[in-house]
C-alpha positions as CSV (number, residue, x, y, z in Angstrom):
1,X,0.0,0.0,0.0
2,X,2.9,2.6,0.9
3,X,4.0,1.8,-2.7
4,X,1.3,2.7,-4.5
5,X,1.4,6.0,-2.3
6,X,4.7,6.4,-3.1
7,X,4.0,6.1,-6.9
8,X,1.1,8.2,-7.2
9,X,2.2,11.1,-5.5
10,X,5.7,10.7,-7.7
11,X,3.5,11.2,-10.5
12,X,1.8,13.9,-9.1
13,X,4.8,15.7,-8.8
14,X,5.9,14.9,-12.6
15,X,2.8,15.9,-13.9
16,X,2.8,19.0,-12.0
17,X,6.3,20.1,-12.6
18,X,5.8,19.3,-16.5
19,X,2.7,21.8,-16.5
20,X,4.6,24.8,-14.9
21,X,7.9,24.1,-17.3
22,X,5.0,24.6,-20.1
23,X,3.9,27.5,-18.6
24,X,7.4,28.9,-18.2
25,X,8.0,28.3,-21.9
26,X,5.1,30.0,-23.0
27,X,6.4,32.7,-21.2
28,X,9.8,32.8,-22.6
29,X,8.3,32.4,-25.9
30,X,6.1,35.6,-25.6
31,X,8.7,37.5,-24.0
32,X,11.5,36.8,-27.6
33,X,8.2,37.7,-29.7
34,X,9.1,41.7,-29.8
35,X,13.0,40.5,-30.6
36,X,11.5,38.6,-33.6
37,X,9.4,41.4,-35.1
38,X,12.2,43.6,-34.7
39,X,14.9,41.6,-36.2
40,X,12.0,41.1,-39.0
41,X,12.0,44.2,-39.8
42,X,15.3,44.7,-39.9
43,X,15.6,42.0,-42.4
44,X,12.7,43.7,-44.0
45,X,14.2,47.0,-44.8
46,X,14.8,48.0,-48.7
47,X,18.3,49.1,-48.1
48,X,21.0,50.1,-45.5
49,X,22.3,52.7,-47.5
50,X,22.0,54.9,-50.8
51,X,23.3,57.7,-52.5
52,X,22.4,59.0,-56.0
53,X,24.6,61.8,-57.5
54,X,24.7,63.3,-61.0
55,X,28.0,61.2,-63.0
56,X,29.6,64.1,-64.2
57,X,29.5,66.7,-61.5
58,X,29.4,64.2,-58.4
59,X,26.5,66.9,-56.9
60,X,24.6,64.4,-54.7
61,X,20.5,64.3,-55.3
62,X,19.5,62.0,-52.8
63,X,21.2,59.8,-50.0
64,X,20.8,57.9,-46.7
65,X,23.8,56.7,-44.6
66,X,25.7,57.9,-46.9
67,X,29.2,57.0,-44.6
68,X,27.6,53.8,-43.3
69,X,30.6,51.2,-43.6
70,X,29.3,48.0,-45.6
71,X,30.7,45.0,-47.4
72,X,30.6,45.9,-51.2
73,X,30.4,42.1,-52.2
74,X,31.6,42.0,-56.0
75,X,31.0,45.7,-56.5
76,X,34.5,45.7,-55.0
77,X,35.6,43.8,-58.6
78,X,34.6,47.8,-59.7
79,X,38.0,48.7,-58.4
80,X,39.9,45.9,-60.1
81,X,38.8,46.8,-63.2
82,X,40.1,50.6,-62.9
83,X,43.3,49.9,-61.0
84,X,44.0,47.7,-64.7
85,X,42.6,50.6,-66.1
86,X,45.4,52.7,-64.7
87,X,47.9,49.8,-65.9
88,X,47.1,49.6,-69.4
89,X,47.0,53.8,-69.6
90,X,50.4,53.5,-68.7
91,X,51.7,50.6,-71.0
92,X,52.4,48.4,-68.2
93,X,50.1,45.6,-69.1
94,X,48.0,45.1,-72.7
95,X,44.6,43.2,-73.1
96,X,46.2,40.7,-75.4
97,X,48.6,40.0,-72.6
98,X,48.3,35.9,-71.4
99,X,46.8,35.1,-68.3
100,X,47.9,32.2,-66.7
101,X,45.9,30.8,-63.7
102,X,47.1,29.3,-61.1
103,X,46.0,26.9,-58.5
104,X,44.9,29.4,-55.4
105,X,43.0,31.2,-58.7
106,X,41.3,27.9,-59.9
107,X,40.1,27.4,-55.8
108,X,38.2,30.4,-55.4
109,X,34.4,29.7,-54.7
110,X,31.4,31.9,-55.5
111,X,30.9,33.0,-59.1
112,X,33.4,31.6,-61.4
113,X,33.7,30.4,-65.1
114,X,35.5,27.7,-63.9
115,X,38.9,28.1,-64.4
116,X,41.7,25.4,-64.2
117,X,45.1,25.3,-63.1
118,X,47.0,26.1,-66.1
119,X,44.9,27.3,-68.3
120,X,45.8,30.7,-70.1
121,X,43.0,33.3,-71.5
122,X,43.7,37.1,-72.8
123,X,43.4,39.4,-69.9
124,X,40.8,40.7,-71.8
125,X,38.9,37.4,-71.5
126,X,39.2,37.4,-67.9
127,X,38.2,41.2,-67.4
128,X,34.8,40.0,-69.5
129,X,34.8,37.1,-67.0
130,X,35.1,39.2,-64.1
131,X,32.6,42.1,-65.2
132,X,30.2,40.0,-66.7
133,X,29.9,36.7,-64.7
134,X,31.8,38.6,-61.6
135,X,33.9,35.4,-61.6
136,X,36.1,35.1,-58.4
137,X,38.5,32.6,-59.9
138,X,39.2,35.7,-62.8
139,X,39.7,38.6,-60.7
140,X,42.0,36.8,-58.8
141,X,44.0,35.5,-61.8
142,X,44.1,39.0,-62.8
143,X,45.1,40.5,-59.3
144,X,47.8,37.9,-59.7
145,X,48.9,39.0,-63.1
146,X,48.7,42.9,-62.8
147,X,50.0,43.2,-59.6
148,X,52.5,40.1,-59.1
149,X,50.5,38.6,-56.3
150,X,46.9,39.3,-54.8
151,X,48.6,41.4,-51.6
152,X,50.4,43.6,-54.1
153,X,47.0,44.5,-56.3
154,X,45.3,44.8,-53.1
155,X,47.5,47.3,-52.2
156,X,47.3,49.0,-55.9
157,X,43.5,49.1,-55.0
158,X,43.8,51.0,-51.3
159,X,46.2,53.6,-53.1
160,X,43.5,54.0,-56.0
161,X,40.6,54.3,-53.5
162,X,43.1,56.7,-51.5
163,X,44.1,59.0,-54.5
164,X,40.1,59.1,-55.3
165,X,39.6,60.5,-51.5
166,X,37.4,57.1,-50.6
167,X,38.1,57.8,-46.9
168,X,36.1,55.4,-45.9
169,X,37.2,52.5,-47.8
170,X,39.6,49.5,-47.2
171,X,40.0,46.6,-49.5
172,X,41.1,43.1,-48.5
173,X,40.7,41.5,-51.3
174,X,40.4,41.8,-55.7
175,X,37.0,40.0,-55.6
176,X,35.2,41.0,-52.8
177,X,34.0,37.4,-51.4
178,X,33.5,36.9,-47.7
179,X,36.0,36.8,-45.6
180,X,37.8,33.7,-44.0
181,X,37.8,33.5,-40.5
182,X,40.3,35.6,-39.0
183,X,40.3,38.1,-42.0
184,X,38.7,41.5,-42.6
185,X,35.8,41.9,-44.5
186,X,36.3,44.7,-47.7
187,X,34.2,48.0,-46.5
188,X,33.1,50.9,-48.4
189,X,30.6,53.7,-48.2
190,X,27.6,54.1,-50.6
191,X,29.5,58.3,-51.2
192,X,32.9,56.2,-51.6
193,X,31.1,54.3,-54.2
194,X,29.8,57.1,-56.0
195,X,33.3,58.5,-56.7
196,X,34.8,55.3,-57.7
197,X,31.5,54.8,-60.8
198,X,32.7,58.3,-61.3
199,X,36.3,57.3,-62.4
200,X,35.4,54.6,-63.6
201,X,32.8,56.2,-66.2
202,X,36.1,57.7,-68.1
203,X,37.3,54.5,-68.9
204,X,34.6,53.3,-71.6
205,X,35.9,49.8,-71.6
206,X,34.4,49.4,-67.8
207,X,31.3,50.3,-69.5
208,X,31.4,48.2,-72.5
209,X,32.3,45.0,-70.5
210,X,29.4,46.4,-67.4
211,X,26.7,46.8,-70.0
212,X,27.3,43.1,-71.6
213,X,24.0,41.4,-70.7
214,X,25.8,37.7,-71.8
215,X,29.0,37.2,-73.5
216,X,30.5,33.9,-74.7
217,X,33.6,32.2,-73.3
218,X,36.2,29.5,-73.6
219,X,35.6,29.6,-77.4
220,X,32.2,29.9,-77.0
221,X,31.9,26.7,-74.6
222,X,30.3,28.5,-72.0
223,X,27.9,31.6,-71.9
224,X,27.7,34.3,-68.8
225,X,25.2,35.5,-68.4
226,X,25.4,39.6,-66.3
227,X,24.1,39.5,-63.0
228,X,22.7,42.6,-62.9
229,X,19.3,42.3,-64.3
230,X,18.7,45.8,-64.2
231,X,20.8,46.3,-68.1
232,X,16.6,44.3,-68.7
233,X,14.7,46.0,-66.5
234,X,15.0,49.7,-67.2
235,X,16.4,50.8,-70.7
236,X,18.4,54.2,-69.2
237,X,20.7,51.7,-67.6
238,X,23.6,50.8,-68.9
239,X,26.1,49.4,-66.9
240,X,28.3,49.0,-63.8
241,X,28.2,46.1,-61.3
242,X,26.2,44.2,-58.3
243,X,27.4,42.2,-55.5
244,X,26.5,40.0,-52.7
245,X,26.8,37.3,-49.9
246,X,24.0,36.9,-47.1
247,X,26.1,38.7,-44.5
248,X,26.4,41.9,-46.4
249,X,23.1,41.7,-48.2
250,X,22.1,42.8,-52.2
251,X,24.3,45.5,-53.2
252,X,24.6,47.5,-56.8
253,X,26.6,50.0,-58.4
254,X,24.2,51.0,-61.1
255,X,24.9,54.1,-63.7
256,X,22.1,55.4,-66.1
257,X,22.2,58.0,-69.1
258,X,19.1,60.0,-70.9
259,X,20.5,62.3,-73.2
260,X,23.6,64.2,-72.0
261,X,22.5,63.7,-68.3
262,X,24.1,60.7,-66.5
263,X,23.3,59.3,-62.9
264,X,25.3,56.8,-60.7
265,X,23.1,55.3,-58.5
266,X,23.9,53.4,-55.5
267,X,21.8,51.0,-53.1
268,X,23.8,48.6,-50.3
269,X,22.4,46.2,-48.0
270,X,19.0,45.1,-49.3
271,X,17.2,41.9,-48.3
272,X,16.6,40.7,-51.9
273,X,17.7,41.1,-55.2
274,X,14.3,42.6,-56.6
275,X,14.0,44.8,-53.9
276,X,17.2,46.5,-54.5
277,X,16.6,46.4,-58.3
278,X,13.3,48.0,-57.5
279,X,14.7,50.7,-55.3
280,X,17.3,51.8,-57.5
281,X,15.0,52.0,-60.5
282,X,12.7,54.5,-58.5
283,X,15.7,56.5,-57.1
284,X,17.1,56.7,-60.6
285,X,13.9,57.7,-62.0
286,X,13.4,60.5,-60.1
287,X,16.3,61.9,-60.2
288,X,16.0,62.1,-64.1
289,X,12.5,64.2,-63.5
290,X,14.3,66.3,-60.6
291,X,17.5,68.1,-63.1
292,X,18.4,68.5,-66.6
293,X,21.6,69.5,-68.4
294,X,21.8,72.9,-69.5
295,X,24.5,73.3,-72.3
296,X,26.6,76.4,-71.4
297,X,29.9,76.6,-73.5
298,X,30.1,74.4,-76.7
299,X,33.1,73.4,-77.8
300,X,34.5,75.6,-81.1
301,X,32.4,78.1,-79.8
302,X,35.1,81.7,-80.7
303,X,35.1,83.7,-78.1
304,X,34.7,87.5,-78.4
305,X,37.5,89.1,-77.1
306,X,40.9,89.5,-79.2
307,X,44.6,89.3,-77.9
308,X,47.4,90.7,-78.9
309,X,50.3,88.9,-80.7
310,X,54.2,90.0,-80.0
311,X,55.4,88.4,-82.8
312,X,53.1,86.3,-85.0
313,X,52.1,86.8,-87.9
314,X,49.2,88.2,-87.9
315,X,48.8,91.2,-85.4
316,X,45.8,89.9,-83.2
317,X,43.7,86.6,-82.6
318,X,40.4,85.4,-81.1
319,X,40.4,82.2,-79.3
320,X,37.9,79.2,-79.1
321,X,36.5,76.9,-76.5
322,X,38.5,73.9,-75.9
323,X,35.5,71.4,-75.3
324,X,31.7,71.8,-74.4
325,X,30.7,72.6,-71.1
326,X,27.6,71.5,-69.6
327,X,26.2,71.6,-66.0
328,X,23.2,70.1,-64.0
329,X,20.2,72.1,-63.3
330,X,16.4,71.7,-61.2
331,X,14.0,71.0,-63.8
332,X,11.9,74.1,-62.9
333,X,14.6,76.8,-62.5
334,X,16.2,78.4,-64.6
335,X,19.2,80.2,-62.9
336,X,21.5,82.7,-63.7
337,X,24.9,82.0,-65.7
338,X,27.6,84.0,-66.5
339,X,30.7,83.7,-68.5
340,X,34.0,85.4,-67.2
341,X,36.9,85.7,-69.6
342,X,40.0,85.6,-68.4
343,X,42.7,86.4,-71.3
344,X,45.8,88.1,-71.3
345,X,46.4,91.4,-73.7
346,X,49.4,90.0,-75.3
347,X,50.9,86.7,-76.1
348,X,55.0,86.6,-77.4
349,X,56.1,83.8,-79.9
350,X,54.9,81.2,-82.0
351,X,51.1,80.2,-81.0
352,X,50.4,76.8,-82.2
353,X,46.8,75.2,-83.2
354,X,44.9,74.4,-79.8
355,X,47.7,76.1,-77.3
356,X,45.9,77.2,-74.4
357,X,45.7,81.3,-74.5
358,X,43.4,81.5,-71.2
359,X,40.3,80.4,-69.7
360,X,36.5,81.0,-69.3
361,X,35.2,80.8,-65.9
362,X,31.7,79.9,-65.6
363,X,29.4,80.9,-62.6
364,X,26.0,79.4,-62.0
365,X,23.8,81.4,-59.0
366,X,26.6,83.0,-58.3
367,X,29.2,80.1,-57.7
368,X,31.8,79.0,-60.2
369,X,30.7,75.5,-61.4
370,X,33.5,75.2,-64.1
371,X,36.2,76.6,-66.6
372,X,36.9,75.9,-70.1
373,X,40.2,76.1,-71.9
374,X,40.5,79.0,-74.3
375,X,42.6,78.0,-77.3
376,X,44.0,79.0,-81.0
377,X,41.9,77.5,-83.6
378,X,44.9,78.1,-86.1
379,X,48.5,77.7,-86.2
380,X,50.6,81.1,-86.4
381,X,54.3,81.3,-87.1
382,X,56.0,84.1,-86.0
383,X,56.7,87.2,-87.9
384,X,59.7,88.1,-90.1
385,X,62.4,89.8,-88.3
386,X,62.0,92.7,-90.2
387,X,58.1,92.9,-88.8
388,X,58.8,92.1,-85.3
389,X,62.0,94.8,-85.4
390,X,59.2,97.6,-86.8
391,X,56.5,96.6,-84.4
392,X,59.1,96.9,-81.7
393,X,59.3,100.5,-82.6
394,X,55.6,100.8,-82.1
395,X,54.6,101.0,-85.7
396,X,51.4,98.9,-86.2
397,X,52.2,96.2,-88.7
C-alpha cells in the first residue's frame, strides 16, 4: 500500500512540474516575440544605405547613410577593373597579354567560369569574365597578373581608393567574397562608391564590358550571363556592377544616361535582389525628372575678345573653346549664368593650333561650377624679323 502511495504522489509531482515548465515556456516564448518582429523588420528593410549623385559633376540628389561602412560584395571587382585601367593607360600591361591561372586562382568559390590550373586566356577574356559573370576565380588571376600577387594588387586598390579621397574605404581583397575567419571583411561607403563609378565612367571599356548582358567564353563553350538584371529591367541603364553574400546583403553600383545627363546610383544592404533592383529603378527615375543639363559653352564656340600677338604673324587673334561645357540644373529653375573671360592682352612667340591662351570661368547662382580652356583655332608662325623689329618701334604692322 505505501507503494502505490509512493507512486502516485511521484506522478503527481511529474505531472505538475511538466505543466509549470509549459507555462514557463510559454512565457519565454512571448517575452523573444518583440526581438523577432524587430529583427523582422530589420531584415525587411529595402536598403541600409543609398546615394544618387549626377555622374559628371558628383552633386549628390539624394542619400541615406551615406558613410555607413558596408561589405561591397563583388562591386568591390569595380575597383579591379580601374586599377588595370590605370595599368594599361600606362603601358604596363596590354589586353592581349596571357593570363595564366594558377592553383589558389582555380580554388576560389562563388561565381566563377571555372577556371583550371594552367589554363591561359587574354586578360581581356578574364576582365569580360570578371565584369560580366563577376567570376572570383578571374579577378583573382588578374590581381595575380597585374600586380604580381593578390597582396600587391590589393595594395594598388587602397592607393587607387586613396588618390580618389574614398576615406572610408579598405580593400582586403580583388573579388570581394567573404571573408575567411580571421580576416577582414572589404568596407566601403555608398558616397565612396559614387566617386569610384565616377572614375570609372572615363574608362569606356568598364562600361562596355558592365553593360554586356551575356558574353561567350572559352571559345564559345560556355555563356555568362550579367548579374545585374537591371541592363533588362530599365532601358536608361547601362552598366556598372552588383554584388552579394548573405552577411552583407544585395548591393549595386548602377549608372544610367538620358541624353547628355548621366546618374550613378547606388543602393547597399538590401534583403533581396528585386528589392534592391526595385529601389534603385525608382531613385534613378526620379532623379532624371528632378534636373536637366543645361548646355553652357560648346566646344568651337570663338570667343569674343581678341589678344594681342608679340610676334606672330598676324597682329591679333580670337580664341575658341576647348571642349563643351555642360552643368546640372532643377528642372523648374532656370538660374542665372555668367561667363567670365580671363585672357591676357598679349601673347610673345609662335602660337600653335589648340595652345591654351586662357580660360572661361563659368558661374551658376553666383558660384563658379566650371572653366573651359581658351585656345588658338589656327596655327601662327612668328613674324619676319624685319616685322617684329618695326612693331618693336611701335609702328602697327
Amino acid at each position: 500500500m505505501k507503494k502505490w502511495c509512493i507512486l502516485a504522489v511521484a506522478v503527481f509531482l511529474i505531472s505538475a512540474q511538466t505543466a509549470y515548465g509549459a507555462k514557463v515556456s510559454h512565457r519565454q516564448g512571448a517575452a523573444k516575440s518583440p526581438a523577432k518582429a524587430h529583427a523582422s523588420k530589420i531584415k525587411d528593410d529595402p536598403y541600409k544605405s543609398f546615394c544618387v549623385a549626377e555622374a559628371t559633376t558628383g552633386v549628390m540628389l539624394d542619400g541615406e547613410n551615406v558613410h555607413a561602412k558596408r561589405a561591397p560584395a563583388s562591386v568591390t571587382k569595380l575597383m579591379l577593373a580601374l586599377v588595370v585601367m590605370d595599368k594599361l593607360a600606362k603601358g604596363e600591361v596590354k589586353l592581349t597579354d596571357k593570363v595564366t591561372v594558377s592553383l589558389e586562382a582555380s580554388k576560389m568559390g562563388g561565381s566563377q567560369v571555372y577556371l583550371e590550373v594552367g589554363e591561359t586566356f587574354t586578360l581581356e577574356e578574364m576582365m569580360k569574365a570578371v565584369m560580366v559573370a563577376s567570376a572570383n576565380d578571374a579577378a583573382y588571376a588578374v590581381a595575380e597578373h597585374v600586380g604580381g600577387s593578390k597582396e600587391g594588387f590589393v595594395n594598388l586598390m587602397n592607393e587607387q581608393a586613396k588618390a580618389l579621397g574614398m576615406k572610408d574605404t579598405e580593400f582586403q581583397s580583388p573579388h570581394g567574397l567573404p571573408p575567411s575567419k580571421g580576416e577582414k571583411e572589404d568596407l566601403t561607403t555608398a558616397q565612396d562608391l559614387i566617386m569610384l563609378a565616377r572614375e570609372a565612367l572615363k574608362h569606356p571599356k568598364i562600361l562596355e564590358w558592365t553593360a554586356m548582358k551575356s558574353e561567350p567564353f572559352r571559345n564559345g563553350t560556355f555563356i555568362m550571363n550579367n548579374h545585374n538584371k537591371l541592363l533588362t529591367k530599365m532601358t536608361a541603364i547601362d552598366g556598372l556592377k552588383t554584388g552579394f553574400y548573405s552577411e552583407t546583403g544585395f548591393n549595386v553600383v548602377a549608372t544610367a544616361k538620358r541624353g547628355d545627363l548621366r546618374f550613378i546610383a547606388v543602393v547597399m544592404g538590401s534583403p533581396s535582389a528585386k528589392i534592391r533592383d526595385d529601389v534603385t529603378m525608382e531613385k534613378l527615375k526620379k532623379a532624371f525628372g528632378q534636373l536637366r543639363m543645361l548646355s553652357i559653352v560648346k566646344k568651337g564656340e570663338l570667343v569674343d575678345k581678341e589678344v594681342m600677338l608679340v610676334d606672330g604673324k598676324y597682329r591679333k587673334l580670337k580664341g575658341v573653346a576647348a571642349v563643351n561645357f555642360l552643368y546640372p540644373v532643377p528642372s523648374e529653375k532656370k538660374g542665372s549664368v555668367k561667363k567670365d573671360i580671363a585672357l591676357p592682352e598679349k601673347i610673345k612667340g609662335e602660337i600653335k593650333e589648340g595652345q591654351k591662351m586662357g580660360e572661361i570661368l563659368i558661374q551658376y547662382d553666383n558660384q563658379q561650377v566650371g572653366k573651359v580652356d581658351i585656345v588658338s583655332p589656327v596655327h601662327v608662325p612668328t613674324a619676319n624679323l624685319f616685322t617684329r623689329f618695326i612693331r618693336r618701334l611701335g609702328l602697327n604692322i
